[in-house]
N, C-alpha and C positions, 0 to 999 in steps of 0.2 A: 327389437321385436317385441312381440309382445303379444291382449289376448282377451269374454265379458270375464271382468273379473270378478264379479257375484260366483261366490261358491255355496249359495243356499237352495234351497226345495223351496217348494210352497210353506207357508208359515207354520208353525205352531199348532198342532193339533187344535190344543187346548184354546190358545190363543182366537182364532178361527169360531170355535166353537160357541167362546164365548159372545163374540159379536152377534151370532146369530140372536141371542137372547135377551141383549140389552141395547139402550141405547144411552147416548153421551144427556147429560144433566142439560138444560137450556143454558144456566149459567156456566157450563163447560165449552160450550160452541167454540169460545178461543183457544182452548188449554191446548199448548201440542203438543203430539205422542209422544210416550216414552217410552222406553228403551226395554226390550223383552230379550233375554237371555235365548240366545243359539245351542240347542241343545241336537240336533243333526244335519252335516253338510253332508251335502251330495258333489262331486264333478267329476270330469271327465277329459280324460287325456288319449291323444292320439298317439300309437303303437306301432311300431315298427324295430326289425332287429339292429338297424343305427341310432336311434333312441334309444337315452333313459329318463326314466321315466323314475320321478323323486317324488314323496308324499311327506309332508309335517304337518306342524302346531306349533302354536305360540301355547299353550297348556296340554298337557297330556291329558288325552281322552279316555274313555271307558272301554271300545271298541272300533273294531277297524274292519269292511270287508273289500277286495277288489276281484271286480268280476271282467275279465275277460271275452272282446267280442271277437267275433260273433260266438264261440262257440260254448261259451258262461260257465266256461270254469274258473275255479278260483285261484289268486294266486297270491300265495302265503308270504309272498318276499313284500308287502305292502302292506299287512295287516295287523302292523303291531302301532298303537296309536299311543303306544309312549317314546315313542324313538324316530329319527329322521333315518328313513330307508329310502334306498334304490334298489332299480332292476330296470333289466331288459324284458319286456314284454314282446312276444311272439303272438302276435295279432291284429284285427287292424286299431282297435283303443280299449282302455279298459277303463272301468266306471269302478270310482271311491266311494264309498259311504262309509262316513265316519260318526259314530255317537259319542257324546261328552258335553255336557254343561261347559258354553266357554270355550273349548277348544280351538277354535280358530284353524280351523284345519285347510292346508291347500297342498294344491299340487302342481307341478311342475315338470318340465321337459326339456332335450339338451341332446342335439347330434351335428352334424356335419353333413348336408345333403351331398347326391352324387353329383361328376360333372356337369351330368345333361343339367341337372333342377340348377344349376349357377354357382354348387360349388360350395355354398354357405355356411356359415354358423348358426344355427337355431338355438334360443333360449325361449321359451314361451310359458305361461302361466294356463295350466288345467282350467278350462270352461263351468262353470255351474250353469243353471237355469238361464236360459236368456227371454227377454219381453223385448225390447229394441234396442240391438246392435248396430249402430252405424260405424262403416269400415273403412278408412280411404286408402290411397298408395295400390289400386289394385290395377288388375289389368287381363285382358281376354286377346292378345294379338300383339304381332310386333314381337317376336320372341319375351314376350312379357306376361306370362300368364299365373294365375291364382285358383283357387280350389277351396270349396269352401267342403268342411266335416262338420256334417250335423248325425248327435250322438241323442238319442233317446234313452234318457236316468230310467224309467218309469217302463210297467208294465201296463203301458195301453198305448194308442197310438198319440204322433204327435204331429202338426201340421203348421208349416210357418209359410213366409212370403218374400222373397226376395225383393226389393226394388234398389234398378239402377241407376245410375248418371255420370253424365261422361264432358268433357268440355264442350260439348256440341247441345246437352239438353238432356233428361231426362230421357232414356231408353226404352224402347218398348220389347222389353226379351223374353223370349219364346218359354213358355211353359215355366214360369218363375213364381207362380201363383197357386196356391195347393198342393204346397210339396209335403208330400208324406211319408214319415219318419214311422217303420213298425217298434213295436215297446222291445226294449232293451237290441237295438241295432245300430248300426253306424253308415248312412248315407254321404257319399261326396258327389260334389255337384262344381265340375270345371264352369268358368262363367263363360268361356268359349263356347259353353253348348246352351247357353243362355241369350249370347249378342257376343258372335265372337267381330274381331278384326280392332278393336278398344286399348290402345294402349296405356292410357288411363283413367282409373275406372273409382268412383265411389258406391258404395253397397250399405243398402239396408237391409237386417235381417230381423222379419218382426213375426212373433211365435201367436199363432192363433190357437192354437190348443196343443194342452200334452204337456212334459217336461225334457226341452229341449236344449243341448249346448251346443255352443258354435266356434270353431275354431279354423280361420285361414291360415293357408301355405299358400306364399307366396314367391316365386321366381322368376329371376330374369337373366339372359344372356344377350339383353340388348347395351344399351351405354352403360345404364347401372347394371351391373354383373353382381348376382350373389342372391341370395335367398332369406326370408325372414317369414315366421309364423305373425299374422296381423291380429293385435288384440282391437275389441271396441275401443273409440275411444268416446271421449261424452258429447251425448246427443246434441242439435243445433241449441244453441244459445248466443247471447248476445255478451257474454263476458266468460272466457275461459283464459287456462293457466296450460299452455302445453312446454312441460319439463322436463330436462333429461338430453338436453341437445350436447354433442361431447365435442370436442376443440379442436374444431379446424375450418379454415373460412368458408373451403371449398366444397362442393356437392348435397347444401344443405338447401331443401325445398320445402316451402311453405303449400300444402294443400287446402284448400278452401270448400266447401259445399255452401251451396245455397239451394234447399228443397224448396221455397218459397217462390211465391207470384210478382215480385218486386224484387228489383236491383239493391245486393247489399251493398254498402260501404262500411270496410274494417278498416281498424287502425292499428298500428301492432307497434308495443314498445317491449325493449330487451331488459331483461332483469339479470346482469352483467356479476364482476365479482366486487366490484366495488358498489353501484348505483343502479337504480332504471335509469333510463336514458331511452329518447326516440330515432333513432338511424335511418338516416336519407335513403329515399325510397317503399319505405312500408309505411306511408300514410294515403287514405284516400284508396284505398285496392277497392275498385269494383270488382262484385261479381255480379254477375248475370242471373235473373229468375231463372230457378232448377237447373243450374250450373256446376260444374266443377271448375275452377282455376286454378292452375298452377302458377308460384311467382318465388324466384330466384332471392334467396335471402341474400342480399348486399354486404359488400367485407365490409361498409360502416357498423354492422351489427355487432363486429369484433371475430378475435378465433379461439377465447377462452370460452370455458362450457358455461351454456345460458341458461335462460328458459323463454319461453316467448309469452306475453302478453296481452289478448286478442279481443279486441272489443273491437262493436259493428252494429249499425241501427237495425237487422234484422238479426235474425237468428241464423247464423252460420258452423257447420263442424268443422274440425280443425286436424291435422296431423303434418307432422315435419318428416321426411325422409331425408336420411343423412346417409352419404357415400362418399365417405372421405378418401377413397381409396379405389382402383378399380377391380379390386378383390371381391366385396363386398358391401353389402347395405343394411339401416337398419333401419325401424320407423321408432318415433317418439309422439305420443299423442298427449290429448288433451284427458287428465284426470284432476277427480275433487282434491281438495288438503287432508291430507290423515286425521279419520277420526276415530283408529282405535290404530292397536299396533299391528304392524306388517312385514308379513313374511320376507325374505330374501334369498334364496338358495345360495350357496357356494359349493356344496357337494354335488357335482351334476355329472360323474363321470368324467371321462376322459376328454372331452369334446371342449369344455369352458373352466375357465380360470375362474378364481376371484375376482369380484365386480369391483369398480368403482360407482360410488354411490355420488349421484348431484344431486343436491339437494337445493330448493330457493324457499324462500319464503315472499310472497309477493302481495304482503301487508304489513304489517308489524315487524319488529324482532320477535324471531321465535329460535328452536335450536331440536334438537334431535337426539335423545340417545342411542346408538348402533349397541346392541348388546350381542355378542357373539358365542356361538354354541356350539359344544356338539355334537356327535351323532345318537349320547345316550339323553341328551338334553340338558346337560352341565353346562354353566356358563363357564367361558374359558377367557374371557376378558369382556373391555367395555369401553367406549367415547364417547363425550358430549360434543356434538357440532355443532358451535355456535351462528347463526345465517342473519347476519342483520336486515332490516325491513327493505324488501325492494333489490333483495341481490342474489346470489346463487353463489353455494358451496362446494364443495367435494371433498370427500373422504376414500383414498385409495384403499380395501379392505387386505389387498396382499401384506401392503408395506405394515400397515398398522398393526395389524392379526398377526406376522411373519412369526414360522416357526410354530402355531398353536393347530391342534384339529379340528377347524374351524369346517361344522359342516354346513351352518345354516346361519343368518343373521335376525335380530328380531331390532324395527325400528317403531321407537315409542315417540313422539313427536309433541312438544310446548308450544303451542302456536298453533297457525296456520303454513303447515308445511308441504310442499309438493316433491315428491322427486320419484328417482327412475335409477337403475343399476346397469350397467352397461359391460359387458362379456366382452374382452379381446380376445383370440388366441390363434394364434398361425396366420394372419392376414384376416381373420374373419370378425366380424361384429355383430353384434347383436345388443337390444335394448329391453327392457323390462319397466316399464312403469309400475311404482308402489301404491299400491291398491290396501285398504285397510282389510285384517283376515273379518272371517264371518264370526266374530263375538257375541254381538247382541244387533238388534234389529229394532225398526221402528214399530211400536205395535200402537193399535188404537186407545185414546182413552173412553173410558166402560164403565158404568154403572149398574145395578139393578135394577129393573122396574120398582116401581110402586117405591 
């Protein structure tokens, strides 16, 4: 499972401000941005009393507040921004704000839904800001349905747009258009009351005003049984890396979008533990203009943990659902290569163990350090994982860590690295894509007038 994993606000005051007053030199026209220090994140986690609900940093911050919705009171078990805390929050989500130069702050989540919802394991990553969330793996029908939480950070209103698509085309669903978020509330919106009877379903969530997060819950007690919160994964493009697939031949599903006017053709190779390599049957996949397809990933892919490899003459999104089991499901999407370091929960309550970490690198030799912590932010050990160019790794964090109080992982990455963490515990799975924390950000380059 998984979840935008931007955990930032609007930019930089300062930043911001200064744009308004300068412009880039003519001989600057090329130069590109660089890099402005993240001095406050905002996001926002969905609440309930089978969740908990985990907050960190990769550097300890100056301050911490968590506010509780609807009814915005504060709650002290979250607010210390030098330490990895939990709780159970009694609400429907509560909104982080954290300040510190650097800090890197995120949050995180961890329960066990009921029967009815499939039964699952949830692991999911707290939402910041979203501008376009494209979602797949969903569903409004068929004992399969999803739910989307849109959380408003912000004291003014916030207004986004849902758009759908289904194997049949592009949907035209009922009141998906001008949906309004009031300042500091938490709306959910089933896609059944949108276009229901869809058993599956991809979503666009794209934010026209406001400061708004998005977080799906998704279940089913149709073939796949089991439950998973759906992060973004990255928007249509013509070359992605979707990693984090876990080992086993069976119940692994390649999802496809094509939001475009023209039939794509993808080609998908596997980035294995030894080599890439291209496996019979994922060459040449049509889709169809403004389509979803689904297509059965083939035991030539292999059944050690992968990544996939997705290139396609138009622009297509990407997500693999994986149901190794008829326990449970979890989805694995398409994210960038780490370019700063990233969070990892292991302290998440009762509900999820220690993760296994996959990791591929799907260029070069590159490698990874897992540095592990705990909950006062002392490092309590460390690994290098070495991921030769074109193959995918893994590090078990039980076996390695065993015996240490290991509450949180932080991964620093030499390369171009992609990977994801994946939660077993009691029949139940769940996925996590590694998303780099909020550090620093792209800011414009700025001169003076005159």
């Amino acid at each position: 499972m998984k979840a935008n994993r931007a955990f930032l606000l609007p930019l930089i005051a300062a930043v911001l401000a200064a744009v308004a007053y300068v412009l880039p030199a003519p001989s600057e026209d090329q130069r590109p941005p660089s890099r402005v220090a993240v001095t406050q994140a905002s996001y926002a986690c969905p609440a309930d009393k089978t969740l908990t609900v985990a907050a960190g940093q990769v550097r300890r911050g100056t301050s911490s507040t968590a506010t509780v919705l609807p009814g915005k009171n504060k709650d002290s078990a979250l607010a210390d921004a030098s330490a990895w805390r939990t709780t159970v929050v009694d609400g429907q989500a509560v909104v982080v704000d954290q300040q510190g130069r650097r800090s890197g702050a995120g949050g995180y989540f961890a329960g066990v839904m009921s029967k009815a919802d499939g039964s699952g394991l949830v692991v999911g990553s707290c939402s910041g800001v979203i501008d376009d969330a494209w979602m797949l793996g969903l569903g409004s029908g068929g004992k399969h349905f999803s739910t989307v939480t849109l959380t408003n950070l912000a004291n003014s209103p916030a207004v986004v747009d849902l758009d759908l698509w289904g194997p049949d085309g592009k949907i035209d669903a009922v009141d998906s258009k001008g949906i309004v978020v009031k300042p500091l509330t938490t709306r959910r919106v089933r896609l059944d009351a949108l276009a229901a009877g869809e058993t599956e379903l991809a979503l666009q969530v794209h934010r026209r005003r406001g400061s708004v997060s998005a977080v799906v819950e998704d279940t089913s007690t149709s073939i796949f049984r089991g439950s998973e919160p759906v992060t973004a994964t990255e928007s249509p493009r013509r070359d992605q890396v979707v990693g984090g697939l876990v080992d086993n031949v069976s119940g692994r599903t390649l999802e496809l979008l094509n939001p475009g006017s023209a039939t794509a053709r993808v080609d998908v190779s596997v980035l294995g533990p030894k080599n890439q390599f291209k496996p019979s049957g994922l060459s040449n996949i049509k889709v169809k203009a403004g389509s979803l397809k689904l297509v059965t990933i083939p035991s030539s892919a292999g059944s050690d943990r992968l990544a996939l490899h997705v290139t396609s003459d138009l622009p297509v999104a990407a997500t693999v659902r994986m149901a190794p089991s008829n326990t449970d499901y979890a989805y694995a999407e398409a994210v960038p290569p780490l370019a700063g370091p990233a969070l990892v929960p292991v302290a998440l309550g009762p509900s999820a163990g220690a993760p296994d970490l996959i990791l591929s690198a799907p260029k070069k030799d590159a490698s990874a350090e897992v540095q592990a912590l705990d909950a006062q932010m002392r490092p309590v050990g460390s690994k290098t994982v070495a991921i030769g160019g074109g193959t995918t790794q893994h590090l078990d964090s039980a076996k390695e860590f065993k015996g240490k109080p290991v509450a949180y992982l932080v991964v620093r990455a030499k390369g171009d690295v992609i990977g994801a963490a994946t939660y077993a515990k009691g029949g139940g799975i769940s996925s996590l894509a590694l998303v780099a924390a909020p550090v620093t950000v792209l800011g414009p380059q700025v001169r003076p007038l005159g």
